[in-house]
N, C-alpha and C positions, 0 to 999 in steps of 0.2 A: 517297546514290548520285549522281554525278557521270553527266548523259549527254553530254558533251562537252565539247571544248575550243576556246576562240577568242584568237585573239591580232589585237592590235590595231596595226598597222606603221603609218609613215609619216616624213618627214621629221622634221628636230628644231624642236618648238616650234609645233608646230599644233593642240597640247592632248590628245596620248594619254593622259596622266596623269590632267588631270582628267574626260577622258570616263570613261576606265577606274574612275576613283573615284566618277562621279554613278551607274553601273550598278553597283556593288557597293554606291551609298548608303552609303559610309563611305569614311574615310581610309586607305588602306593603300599608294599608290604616293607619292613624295613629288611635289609642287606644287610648283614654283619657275619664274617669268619668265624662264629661264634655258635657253638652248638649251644639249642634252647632259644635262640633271641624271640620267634614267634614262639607265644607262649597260647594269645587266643585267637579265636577264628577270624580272619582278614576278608573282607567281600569286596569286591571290585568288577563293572562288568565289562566284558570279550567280545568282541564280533569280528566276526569269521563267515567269508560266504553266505552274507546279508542276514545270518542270524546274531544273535545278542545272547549271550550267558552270563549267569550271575557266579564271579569265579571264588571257590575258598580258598585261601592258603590256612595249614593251620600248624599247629605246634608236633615237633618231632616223638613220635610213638617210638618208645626201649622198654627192656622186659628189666633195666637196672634200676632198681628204688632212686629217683634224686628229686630233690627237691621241685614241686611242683608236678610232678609226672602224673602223680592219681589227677587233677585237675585238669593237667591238658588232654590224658585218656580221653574224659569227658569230656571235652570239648570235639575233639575229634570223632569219638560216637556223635556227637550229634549233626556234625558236618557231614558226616557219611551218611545219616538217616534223612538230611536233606538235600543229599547229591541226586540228580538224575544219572548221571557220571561218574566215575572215579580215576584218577590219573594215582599211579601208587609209582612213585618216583624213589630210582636208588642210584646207588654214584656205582660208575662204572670204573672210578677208579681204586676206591677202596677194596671194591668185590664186596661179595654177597655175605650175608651176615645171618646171623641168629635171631636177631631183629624185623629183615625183612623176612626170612619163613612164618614170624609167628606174625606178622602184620601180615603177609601173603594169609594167612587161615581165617585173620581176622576179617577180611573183603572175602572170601569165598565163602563165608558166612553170612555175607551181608545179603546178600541174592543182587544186587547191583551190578551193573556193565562194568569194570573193569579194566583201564589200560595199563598196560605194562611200560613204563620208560624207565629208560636207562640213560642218567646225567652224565656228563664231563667227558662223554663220546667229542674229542673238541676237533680231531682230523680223523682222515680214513685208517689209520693203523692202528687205531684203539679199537676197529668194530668189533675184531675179535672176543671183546670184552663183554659184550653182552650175551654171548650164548651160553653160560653158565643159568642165565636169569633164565634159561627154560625149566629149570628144576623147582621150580616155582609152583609151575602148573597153572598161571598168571593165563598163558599164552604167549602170542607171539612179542618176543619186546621193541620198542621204537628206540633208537637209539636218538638220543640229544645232547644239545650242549645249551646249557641255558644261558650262559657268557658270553655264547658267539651265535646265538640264535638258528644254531645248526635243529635241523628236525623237529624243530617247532610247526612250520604248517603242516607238514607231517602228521603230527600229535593233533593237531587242530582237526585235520582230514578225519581224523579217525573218533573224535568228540562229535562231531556230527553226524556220521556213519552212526553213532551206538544212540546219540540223545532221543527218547523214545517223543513222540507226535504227542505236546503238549505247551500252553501256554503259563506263564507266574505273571500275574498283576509289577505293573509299573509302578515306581514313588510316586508318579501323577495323582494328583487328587488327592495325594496324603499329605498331614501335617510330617512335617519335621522337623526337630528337635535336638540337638545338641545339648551334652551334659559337660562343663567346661571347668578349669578350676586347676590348682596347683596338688603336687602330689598328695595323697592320703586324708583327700576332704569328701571320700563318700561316693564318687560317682560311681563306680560299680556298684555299692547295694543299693543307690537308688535305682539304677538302670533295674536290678532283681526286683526290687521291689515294685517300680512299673509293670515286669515281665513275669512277677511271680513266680519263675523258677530261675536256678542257675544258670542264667545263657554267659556269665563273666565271674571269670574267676576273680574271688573276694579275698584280699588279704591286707594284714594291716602293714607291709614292706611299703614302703614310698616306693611308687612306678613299678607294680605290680601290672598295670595295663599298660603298654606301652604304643601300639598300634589304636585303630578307631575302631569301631564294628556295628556297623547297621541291622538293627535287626525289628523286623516289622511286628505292629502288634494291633488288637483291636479291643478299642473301650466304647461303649458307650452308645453304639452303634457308627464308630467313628474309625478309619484305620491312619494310624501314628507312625513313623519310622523314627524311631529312638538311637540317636547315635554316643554310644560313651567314647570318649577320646582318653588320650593317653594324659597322664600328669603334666602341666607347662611348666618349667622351671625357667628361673632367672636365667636370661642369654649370659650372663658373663659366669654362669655354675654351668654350664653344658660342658662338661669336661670328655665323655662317652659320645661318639659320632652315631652311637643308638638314642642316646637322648634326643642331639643333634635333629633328627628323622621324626623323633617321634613331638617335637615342637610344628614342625613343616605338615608331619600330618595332622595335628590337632587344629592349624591354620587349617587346611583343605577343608575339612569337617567342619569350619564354622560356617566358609564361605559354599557348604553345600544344604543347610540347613536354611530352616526359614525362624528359629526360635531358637535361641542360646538360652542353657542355664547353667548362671554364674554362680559356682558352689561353693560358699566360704563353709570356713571351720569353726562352728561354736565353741569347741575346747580349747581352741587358742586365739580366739580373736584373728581382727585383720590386718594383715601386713601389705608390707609393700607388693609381693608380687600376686597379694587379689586382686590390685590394680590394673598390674600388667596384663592380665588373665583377661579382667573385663575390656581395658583397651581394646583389646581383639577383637571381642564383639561388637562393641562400639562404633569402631575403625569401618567393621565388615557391616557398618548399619542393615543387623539385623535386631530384629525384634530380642528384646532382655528381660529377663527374669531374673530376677537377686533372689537364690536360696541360703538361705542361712542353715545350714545343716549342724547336726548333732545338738538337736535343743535339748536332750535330754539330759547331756551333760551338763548342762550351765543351771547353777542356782538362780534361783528367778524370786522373784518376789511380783509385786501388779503393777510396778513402775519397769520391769526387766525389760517387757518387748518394744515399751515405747521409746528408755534410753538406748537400743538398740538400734533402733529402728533412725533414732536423731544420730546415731553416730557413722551408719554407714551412710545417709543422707550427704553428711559431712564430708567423708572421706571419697564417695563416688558422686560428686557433684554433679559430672560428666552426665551420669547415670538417672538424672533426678526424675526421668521418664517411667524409669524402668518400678512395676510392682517389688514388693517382697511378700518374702515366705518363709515362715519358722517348720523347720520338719526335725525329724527321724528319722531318715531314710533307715538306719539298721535296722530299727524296731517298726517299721512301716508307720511311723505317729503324721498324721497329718499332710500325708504325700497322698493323700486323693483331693485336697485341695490345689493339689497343683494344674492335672488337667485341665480343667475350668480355667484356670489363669493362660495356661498355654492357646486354648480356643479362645480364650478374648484377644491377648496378643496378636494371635494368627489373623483373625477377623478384623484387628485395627489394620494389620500390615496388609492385606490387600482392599483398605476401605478406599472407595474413590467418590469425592464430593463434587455435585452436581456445581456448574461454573456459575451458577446465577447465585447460587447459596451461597458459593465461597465468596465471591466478589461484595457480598451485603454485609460480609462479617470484615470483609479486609477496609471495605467503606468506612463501617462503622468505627474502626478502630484506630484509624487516620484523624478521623472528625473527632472522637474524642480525646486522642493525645497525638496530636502532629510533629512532625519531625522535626529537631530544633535543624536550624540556617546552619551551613559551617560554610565558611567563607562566602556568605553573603548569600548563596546558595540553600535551598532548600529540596528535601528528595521527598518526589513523589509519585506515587505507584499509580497508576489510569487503570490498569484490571490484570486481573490475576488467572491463572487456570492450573491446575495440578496433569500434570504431563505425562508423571506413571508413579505405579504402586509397587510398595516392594523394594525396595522403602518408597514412602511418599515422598514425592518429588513438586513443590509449587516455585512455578516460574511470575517471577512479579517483573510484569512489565512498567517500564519505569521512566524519568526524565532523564537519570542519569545512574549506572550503577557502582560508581563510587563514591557515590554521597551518602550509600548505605552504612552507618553507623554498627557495629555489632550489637550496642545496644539495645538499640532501634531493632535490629531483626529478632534479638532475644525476644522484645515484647510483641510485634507480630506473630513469635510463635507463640509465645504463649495466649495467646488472643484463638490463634487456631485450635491448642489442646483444649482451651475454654468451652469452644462450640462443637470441636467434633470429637473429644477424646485424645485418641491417638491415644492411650496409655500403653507402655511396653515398647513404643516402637519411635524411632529416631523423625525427625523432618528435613527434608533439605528443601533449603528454601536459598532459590538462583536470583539473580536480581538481573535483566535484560533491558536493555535501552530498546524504548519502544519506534517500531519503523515510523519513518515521518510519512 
């Protein structure tokens, strides 16, 4: 259970990221000496004193035009509109700026709770350094050090003293979804187009999102958490340690999702690292969805969608489980066809078959094409039972489990997606030498 929400604003580079990371006690925002690198809103959740918060980091508020700044403004309003809390964090080493008074006008406008910290506080001879921050009108400040985890429970003590007596719904009982794919194939305007307003900033720069962002929504009478991840690039082009970060977190994001969508580029066809991309998902058997994005670009004629359709078949063999989808996300064309495929996926990946049903179809599929002999030897499975969902998991109890053939299990499975489906979602099938 989630009892609130805090986001954490302040100018660029006075260490949001890594305070926001020493309270979550893990890595989930990227780190970089780099003013700007958070650009959008980062969630991760906090517990503190048996409570749980849903934490933001977001991108750094200045009053200097550069590139991207009207965008992350907006992102930042909207993190503040959904804080219970506010942590407004400045560095106590640089001193006090022109920046944080108009972001200080900009919280005492919000009518929200309000903390004052002050970063880079890293030993007792710096305390000094915070009492300028009363001219703020903020209140009293917390000094920290987000590097050395100085005054962080501190700052915690004081997120719970202000969090007002209220609960936020859990991801429990929600689908979720991942939007996955190499840089500049669309996952942000589909994330918008899902979310129907700007929750991600949309640009056409390769790795304009770099971080992942959770953000809940409801269709249908259904509620979604939609996660857009950052662009995956080829491991041997990661030349930037933010890239570096933002591969590790687009990994995290697969393995917290119950639904990947694998986003190729209509306007350039598919390359090598759509593969890469999909592997991930694959690897992390979860449920898969192939979008084919920007259909609007591609000349088509009545043969387009099906030699399409034959050539990623081709190229993601791996993948032969997985639906496809021709969209638009820019232009919203055909991404309400998505949901529906995302709720069959979801509903195959937690499907569980009754063991007397499963064992008639594994019966049957033995008696019609048996296993050839290999060293004189023949494998044969006595019964079956699926073990867990999520991926589906069937344990085939057996004579001997290296007499299992790959091929041989290939047609088992496909014997299985015959009678139950499964479409969208992987099988793992164990092979156990059965107790005498």
């Amino acid at each position: 259970m989630i009892d609130g929400t805090v986001a954490i604003v302040g100018r660029p580079n006075v260490g949001k990221s890594t305070v926001f990371n020493r309270m979550l006690e893990q890595r989930v925002s990227i780190v970089e000496d780099t003013p700007g690198v958070t650009r959008d809103r980062i969630y991760g959740d906090c517990t503190w004193l048996s409570k749980t918060y849903r934490l933001i980091d977001t991108g750094g508020i200045q009053i200097e035009d550069v590139p991207f700044q009207k965008e992350i403004n907006a992102q930042v309003e909207i993190a503040i509109e959904e804080a219970d809390v506010i942590i407004f964090l400045t560095d106590g080493r640089s001193g006090m700026s022109e920046d944080d008074e108009y972001i200080a006008r900009l919280l005492r406008s919000s009518g929200k709770p309000v903390i004052l910290a002050v970063n880079k506080i890293d030993d007792s001879t710096k305390l000094a350094d915070i009492y300028e921050y009363y001219a703020l009108g903020i209140g009293d400040p917390i000094a920290v050090s987000g590097v050395h985890g100085i005054g962080i429970g501190d700052l915690l003590d004081k997120v719970v003293e202000l969090m007002p007596e209220k609960s936020i719904e859990e991801y429990e009982g929600m689908v979720r979804f991942a939007l996955i794919g190499r840089p500049n194939v669309g996952k942000s305007s589909l994330a918008n187009a899902f979310l129907k307003q700007e929750r991600v900033i949309v640009s056409d720069i390769e790795g304009t999102t770099r971080d992942a962002i959770d953000t809940v929504f409801e269709a249908n009478g259904r509620n979604y958490v939609v996660i857009d991840t950052a662009g995956i690039r080829k491991r041997g082009k990661i030349y930037e340690s933010v890239e570096k970060y933002s591969v590790l977190r687009a990994k995290a994001a697969i393995e917290r999702c119950d639904v990947a969508l694998v986003l190729l580029d209509g306007s350039t066809g598919i390359i090598e690292q759509d593969k890469h991309v999909a592997g991930l998902a694959h690897e992390a058997k979860k449920g898969v969805i192939i979008v084919y994005n920007k259909w609007d670009l591609v000349e088509k004629d009545d043969k387009t969608m099906s030699n399409i359709t034959k050539e990623i078949r081709k190229q993601f063999v791996y993948l032969d489980y997985a639906p496809i989808a021709f969209i638009s996300a820019k232009q919203s064309k055909r991404v309400d066809t998505l949901l529906p495929l995302i709720d069959l996926v979801y509903e195959n990946l937690n499907k569980r078959i009754q063991t007397s049903v499963l064992n008639e179809v594994i019966l049957d599929a033995q008696l019609a094409n048996p296993a050839k002999p290999h060293n004189g030897k023949k494998f044969k499975i006595y019964y079956a039972s699926q073990v867990s969902s999520a991926p589906c998991t069937i344990v085939l109890f057996c004579n001997d489990p290296e007499l299992l053939h790959f091929s041989y299990e290939r047609y088992i499975e496909n014997k299985l997606r015959e009678a139950f489906g499964f479409e969208g979602v992987p099988i793992n099938i164990v092979a156990r030498k059965r107790a005498d």
